[in-house]
N, C-alpha and C positions, 0 to 999 in steps of 0.2 A: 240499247234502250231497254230496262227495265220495263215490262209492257202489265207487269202485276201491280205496278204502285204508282201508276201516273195521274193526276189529273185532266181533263183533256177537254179541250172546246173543238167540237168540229162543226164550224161555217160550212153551209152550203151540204150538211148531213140529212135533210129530208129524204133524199131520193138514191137510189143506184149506188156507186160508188161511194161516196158517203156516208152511206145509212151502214151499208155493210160494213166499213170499216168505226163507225160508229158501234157495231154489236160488237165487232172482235175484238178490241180494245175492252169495253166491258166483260166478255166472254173473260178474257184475259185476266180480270181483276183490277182494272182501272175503273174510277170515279167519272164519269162521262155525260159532258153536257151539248147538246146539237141547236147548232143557229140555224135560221133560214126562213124565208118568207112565207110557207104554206100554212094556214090554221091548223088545215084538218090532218098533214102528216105530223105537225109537232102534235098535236093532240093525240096522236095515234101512239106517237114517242111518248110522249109522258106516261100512257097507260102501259107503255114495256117497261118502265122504271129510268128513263134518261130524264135529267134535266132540260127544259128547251129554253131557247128566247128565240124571240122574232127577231129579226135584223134583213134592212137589203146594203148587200155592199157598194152598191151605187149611189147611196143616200151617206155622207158624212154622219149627220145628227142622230140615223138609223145606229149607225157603227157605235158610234161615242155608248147611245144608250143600252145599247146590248152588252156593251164593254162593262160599266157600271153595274149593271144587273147581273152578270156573271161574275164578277168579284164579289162584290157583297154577299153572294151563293158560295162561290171557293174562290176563299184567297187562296188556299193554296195550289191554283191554276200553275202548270208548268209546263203545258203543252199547246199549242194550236193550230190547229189544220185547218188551210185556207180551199176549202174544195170548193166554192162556188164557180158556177161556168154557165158558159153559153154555145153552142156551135150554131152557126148558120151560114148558111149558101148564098153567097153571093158571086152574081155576075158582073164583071167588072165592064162590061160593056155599057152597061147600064147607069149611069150615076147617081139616080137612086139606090144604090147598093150601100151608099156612104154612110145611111141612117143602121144599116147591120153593122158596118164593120166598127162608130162610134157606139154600137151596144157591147160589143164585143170588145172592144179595149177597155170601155167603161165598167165592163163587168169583171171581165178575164183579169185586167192589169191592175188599173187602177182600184178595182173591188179588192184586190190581193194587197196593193199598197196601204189601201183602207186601215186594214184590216188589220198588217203587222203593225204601222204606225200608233194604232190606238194600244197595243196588248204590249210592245217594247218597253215601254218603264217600266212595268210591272213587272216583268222578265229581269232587266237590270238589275233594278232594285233585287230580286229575288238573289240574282246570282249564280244562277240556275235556269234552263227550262229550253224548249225546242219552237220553235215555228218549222211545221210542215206545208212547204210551198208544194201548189200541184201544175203541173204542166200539161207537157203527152207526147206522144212520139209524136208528134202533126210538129213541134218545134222542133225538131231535126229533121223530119222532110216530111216538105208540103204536101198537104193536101188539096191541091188548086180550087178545087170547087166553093173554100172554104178558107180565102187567104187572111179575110180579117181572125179568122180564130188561130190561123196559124202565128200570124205575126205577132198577136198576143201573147200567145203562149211562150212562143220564142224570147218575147221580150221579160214574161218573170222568169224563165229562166237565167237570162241576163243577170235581173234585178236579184234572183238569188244569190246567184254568185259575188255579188258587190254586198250585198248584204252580210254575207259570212263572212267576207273579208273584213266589213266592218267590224262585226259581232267580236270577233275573233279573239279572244283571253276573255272574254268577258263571262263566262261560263256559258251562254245563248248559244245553240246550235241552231244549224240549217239545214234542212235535207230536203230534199228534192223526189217527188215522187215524178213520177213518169211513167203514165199509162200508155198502153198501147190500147186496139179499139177493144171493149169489154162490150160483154151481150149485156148490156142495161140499156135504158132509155130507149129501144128501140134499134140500136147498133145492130142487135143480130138481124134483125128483117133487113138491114142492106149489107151486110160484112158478114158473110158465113162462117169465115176464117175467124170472128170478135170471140176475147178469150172469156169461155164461162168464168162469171163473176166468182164462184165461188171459190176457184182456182185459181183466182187473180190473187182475192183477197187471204187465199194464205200464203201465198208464195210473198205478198208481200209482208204480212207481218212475221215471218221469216225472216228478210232483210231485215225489218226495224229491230229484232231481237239481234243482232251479231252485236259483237263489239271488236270494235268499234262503230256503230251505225255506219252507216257507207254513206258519203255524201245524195249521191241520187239514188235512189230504191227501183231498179231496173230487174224486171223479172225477164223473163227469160224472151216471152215474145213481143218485147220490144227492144232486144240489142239491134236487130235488126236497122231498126229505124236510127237510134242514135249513133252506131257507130255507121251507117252507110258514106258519110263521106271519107270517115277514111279507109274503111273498106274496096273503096274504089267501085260502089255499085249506086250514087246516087244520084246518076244522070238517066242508068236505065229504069230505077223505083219510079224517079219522078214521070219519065214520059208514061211506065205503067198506068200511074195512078193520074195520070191525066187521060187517062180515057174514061174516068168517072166525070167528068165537063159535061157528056150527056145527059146528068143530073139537070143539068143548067137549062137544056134544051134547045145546046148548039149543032151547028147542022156542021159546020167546016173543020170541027175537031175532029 
């Protein structure tokens, strides 16, 4: 991937992850425009020099017009990074928990489905251009405390993969990013080990620069996570990482 002459949308770029890869992209010499539902961080965006629109990817009608308004801005759009997300804890003991894990698909998955489905013609038509799916190592092994964000995530990875399979002669790529935990949002104050962001964020657009782009964009600390099963270590990660359950404020785990 060319990272000096792209045009680029990145969904869900107010914050953390996003934002940064939001600047590196420009850093780089790309045209770069950030969606996402905050006033005051796209406002804060627009006075760095990025283009913004509103959008929530939960909202169809939301999508649609953010879609319109970002074209008529650059046609010549040929990139799109679906980074919007949600984590939350849920207790599955509870059945109130169902109202997080349908925020979490509805944001995680179907925001992600949103999102390609509206920017695909444009792409076709084009002939050219990438959708950047985001996942995270929690879709190669769970993070229990926090299954609806897992199964989410797990599932556009799925949706990735069938997607490219579709795409496929078409000139439309798909690549797959896969974060492991980064010290945004809070990460570091519970994950000591969460990798500085700003080390994330060049090792990954490292990957995006090779060529051939690599179908997933795996930096270094998170092979762990995706290859554990067949590494033959993902029965001890999991009960590891099941002793964060006392997040949950269970007494029998």
């Amino acid at each position: 991937m060319d990272l000096s002459d792209r045009t680029v949308l990145v969904v869900g770029g107010t914050s953390g992850i996003g934002r940064e890869l939001a600047r590196r992209f420009a850093a780089a010499g790309s045209t770069v425009a950030v969606g996402g539902r905050n006033p005051q961080a796209l406002a804060e965006l627009a006075r760095e020099g990025f283009g913004t629109v509103a959008v929530d990817v939960t909202d169809g009608a939301s999508v649609a017009a953010a879609r319109d308004a970002v074209l008529a801005r650059y046609p010549g759009l040929d990139t799109v990074v679906t980074m919007a997300g949600v984590m939350l804890l849920e207790d599955l003991r509870d059945p109130a928990h169902f109202e997080a894990t349908a925020r979490a698909v509805d944001t995680n998955l179907l925001g992600t489905v949103r999102v390609v489905d509206a920017f695909t013609p444009h792409l076709l038509r084009r002939g050219a251009g990438t959708f950047v799916t985001v996942t995270s190592g929690i879709a190669f092994l769970p993070f229990p405390p926090m299954p609806g964000y897992a199964a989410s995530k797990a599932a556009v990875h799925a949706y990735s993969e069938a997607l490219r399979a579709q795409l496929a002669g078409t000139g439309v790529g798909v690549v797959e990013l896969v974060p492991p935990a980064v010290a945004t949002a809070g990460q570091e104050q519970v994950n000591p080990r969460a990798l500085p962001l700003d080390d994330f964020a060049t090792e990954v657009m490292h990957l995006l620069a090779q060529e051939p782009t690599p179908h997933e964009i795996l930096v270094q600390g998170v092979l762990g996570h995706r290859w554990a099963e067949r590494d033959g270590t993902y029965d001890d990660l999991v009960a590891q990482r099941s002793r964060a359950l006392g997040m949950l404020g269970r007494t029998g785990s």
